[in-house]
C-alpha positions in Angstrom: 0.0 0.0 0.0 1.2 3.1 -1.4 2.0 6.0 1.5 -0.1 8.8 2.0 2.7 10.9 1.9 3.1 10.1 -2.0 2.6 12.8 -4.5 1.7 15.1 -0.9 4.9 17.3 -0.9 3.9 19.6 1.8 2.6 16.7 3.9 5.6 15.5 3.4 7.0 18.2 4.6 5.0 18.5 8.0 6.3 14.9 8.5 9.6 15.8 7.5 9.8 18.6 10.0 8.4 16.4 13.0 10.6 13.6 12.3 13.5 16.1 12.5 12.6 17.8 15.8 11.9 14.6 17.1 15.6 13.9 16.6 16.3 16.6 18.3 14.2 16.1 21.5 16.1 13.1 21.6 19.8 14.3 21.4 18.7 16.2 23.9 17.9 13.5 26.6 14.2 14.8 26.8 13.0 11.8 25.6 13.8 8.9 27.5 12.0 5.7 25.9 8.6 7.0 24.8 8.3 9.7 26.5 7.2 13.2 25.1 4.8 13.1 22.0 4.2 15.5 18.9 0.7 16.5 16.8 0.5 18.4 14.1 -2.7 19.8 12.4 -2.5 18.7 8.6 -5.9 19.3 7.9 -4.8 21.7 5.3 -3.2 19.3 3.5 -6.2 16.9 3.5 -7.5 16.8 -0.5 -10.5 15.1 -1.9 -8.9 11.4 -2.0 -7.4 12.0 1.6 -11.2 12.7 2.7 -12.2 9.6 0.9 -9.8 7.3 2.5 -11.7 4.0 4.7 -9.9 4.5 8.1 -8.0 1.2 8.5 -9.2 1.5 12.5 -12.6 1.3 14.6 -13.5 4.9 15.9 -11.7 5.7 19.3 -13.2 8.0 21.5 -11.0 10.3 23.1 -12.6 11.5 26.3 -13.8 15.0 25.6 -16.0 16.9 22.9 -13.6 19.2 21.1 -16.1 21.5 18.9 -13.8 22.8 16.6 -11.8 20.0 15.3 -14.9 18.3 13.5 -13.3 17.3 10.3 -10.2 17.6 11.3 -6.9 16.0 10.3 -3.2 15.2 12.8 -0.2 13.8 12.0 0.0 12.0 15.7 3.4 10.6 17.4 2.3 7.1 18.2 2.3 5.7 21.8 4.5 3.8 23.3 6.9 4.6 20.5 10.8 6.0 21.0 11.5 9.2 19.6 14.3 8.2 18.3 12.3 5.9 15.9 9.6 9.0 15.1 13.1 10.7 13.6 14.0 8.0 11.5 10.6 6.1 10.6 8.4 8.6 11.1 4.8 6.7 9.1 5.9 3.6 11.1 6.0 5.4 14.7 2.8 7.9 13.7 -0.5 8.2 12.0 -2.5 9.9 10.4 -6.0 10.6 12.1 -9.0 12.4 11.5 -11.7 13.2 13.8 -15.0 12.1 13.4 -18.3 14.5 13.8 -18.5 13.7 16.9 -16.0 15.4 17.7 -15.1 13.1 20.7 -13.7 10.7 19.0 -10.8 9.8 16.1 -10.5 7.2 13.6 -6.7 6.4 11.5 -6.1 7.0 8.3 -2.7 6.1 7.5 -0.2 4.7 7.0 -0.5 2.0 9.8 -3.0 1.5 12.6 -0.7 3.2 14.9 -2.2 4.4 17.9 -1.4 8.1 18.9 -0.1 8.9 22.0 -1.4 8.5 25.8 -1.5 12.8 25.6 -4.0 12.7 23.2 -6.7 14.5 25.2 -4.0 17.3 25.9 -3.4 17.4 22.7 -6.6 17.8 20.8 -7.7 20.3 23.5 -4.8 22.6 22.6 -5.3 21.8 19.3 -9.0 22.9 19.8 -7.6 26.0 21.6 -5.7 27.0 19.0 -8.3 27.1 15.7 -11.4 28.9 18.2 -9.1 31.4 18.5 -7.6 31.7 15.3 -4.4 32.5 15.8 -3.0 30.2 13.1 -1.3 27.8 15.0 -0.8 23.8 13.9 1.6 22.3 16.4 2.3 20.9 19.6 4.7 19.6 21.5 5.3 17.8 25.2 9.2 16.5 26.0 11.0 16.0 29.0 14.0 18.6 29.9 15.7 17.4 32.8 16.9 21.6 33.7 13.2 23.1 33.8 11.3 19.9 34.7 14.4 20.2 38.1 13.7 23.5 38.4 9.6 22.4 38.9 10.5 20.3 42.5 11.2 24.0 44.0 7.8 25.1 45.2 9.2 28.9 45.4 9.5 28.5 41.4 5.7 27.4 41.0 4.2 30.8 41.5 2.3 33.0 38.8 5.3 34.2 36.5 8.3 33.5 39.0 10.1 31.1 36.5 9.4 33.4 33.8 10.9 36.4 34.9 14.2 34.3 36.4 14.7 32.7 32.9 14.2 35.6 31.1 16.8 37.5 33.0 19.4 34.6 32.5 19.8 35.9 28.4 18.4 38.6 26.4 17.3 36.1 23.7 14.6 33.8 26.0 12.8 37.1 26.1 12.7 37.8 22.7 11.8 34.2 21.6 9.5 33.2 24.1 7.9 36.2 24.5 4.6 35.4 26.4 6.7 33.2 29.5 5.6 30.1 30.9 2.4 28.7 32.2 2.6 26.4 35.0 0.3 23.6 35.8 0.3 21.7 39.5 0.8 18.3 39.2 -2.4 15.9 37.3 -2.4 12.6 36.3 -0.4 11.8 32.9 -2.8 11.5 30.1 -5.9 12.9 32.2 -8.6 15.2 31.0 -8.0 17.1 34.3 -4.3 17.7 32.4 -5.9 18.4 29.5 -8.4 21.4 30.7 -5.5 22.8 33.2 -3.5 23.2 30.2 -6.1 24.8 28.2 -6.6 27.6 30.7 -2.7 28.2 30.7 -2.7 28.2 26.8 -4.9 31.8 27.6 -2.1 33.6 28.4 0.9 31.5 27.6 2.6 29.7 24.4 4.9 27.1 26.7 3.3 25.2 30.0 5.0 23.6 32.1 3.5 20.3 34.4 5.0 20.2 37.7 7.4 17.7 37.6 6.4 15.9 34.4 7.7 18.0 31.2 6.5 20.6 28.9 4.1 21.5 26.5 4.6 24.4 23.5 2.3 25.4 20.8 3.5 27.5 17.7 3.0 28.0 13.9 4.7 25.1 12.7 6.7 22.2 15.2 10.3 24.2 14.6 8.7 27.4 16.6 6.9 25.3 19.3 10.7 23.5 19.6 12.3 26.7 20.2 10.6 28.5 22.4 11.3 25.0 24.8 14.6 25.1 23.4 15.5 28.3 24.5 13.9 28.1 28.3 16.0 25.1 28.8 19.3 27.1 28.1 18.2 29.6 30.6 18.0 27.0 32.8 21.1 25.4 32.5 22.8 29.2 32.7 21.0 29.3 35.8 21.8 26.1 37.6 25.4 26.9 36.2 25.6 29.6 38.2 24.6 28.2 41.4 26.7 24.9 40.7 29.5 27.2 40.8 28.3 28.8 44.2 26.6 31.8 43.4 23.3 33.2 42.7 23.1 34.9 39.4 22.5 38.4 39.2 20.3 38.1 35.5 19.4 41.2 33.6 17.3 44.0 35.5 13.5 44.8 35.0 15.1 48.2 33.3 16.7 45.8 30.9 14.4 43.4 30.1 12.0 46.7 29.8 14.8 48.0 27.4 14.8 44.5 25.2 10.9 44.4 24.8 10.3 47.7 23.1 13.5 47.2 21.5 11.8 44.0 20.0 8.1 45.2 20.5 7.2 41.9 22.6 
């Protein structure tokens, strides 16, 4: 059976681009067996015969009813599949899926019955999020980075904005990259639709969310911008605990400063 990807160059693409980020999660070390987990929105790449294809499993239901997603198509990490295998088989460690009119539950498309991953609720929801408000965004992301997901086990750090402002003031450029800060969500249960609607009301204000002492979630444009925004938080972090592996506290940029970089940048 031919590949949906054939004769699809810009779905190619999508896959392309999650395959290589996956890659990158794990170089990193953020993505320890089969953890962390990628979706994209390629409903825009969904023609006639996509729409025609017979979904090759029964309809899943995925524990919420997501309005806005009816008709809608996701490239989907699967679960219980490495990263490392996403980056280098990318239709044999994903699927394609595509929501039914329910809109509470999915069916697959291609390539392979591949189940998506244990975070699909969190997922879709932010994926909901995202097309109700328009703001063009098709990816999302969760991974594991051992700096911020440390820097979660210090209640001081959990407050409204706290880590925000400390990582911003470690390097002019997490400011101007991640401009909105990070969200924080008090521990849920993994794969919960408690998860799921705590991360929602983050996604209000914030781009990146952090779940106490699990990992992170980013949404963007396309999977390279929700990778960098994490990317650049966890290099704060590591400046940071650099700093105080060394024995000092580090002084970071001022408010003046950071006041300075954001008209400078208009964020």
């Amino acid at each position: 059976m031919k590949s949906i990807l054939e004769n699809r160059p810009e779905l190619a693409r999508r896959v392309a681009e999650v395959a290589e980020v996956a890659g990158y999660l794990w170089q990193k070390g953020w993505a320890e067996r089969n953890g962390g987990n990628i979706t994209v929105n390629v409903t825009a790449y969904a023609d006639d015969a996509v729409r025609s294809m017979a979904p090759i499993s029964d309809p899943v239901p995925f524990g919420m009813t997501l309005p806005h997603l009816k008709g809608c198509y996701f490239f989907c990490k699967g679960t219980n599949r490495r990263m490392r295998d996403l980056a280098r088989r990318p239709m044999e460690n994903g699927s394609v899926i595509r929501i039914l009119d329910d809109c509470a539950s999915y069916e697959i498309i291609a390539d392979n019955p591949v189940k998506p991953t244990s975070e699909l609720a969190s997922h879709l929801a932010m994926h909901d999020r995202m097309i109700a408000t328009g703001n063009g965004y098709t990816a999302a992301v969760h991974t594991h980075p051992i700096d911020l997901i440390a820097m979660t086990h210090n209640p001081a750090f959990l407050a409204k904005d706290v880590l925000t402002n400390l990582l911003w003031s470690m390097i002019p450029e997490t400011r101007a990259f991640c401009p909105k800060g990070l969200g924080i969500v008090p521990y849920k249960m993994p794969s919960s639709t408690e998860l799921a609607e705590a991360t929602i009301e983050q996604l209000r204000e914030y781009d990146v969310v952090m779940w106490e002492k699990h990992g992170v979630c980013a949404v963007g444009p396309d999977i390279m911008e929700a990778f960098d925004q994490i990317d650049v938080l966890s290099k704060s972090a590591q400046i940071y605990l650099t700093a105080k592996s060394m024995g000092f506290e580090p002084t970071g940029t001022t408010q003046e400063q950071m006041d300075e970089l954001k008209r400078a940048f208009n964020l």
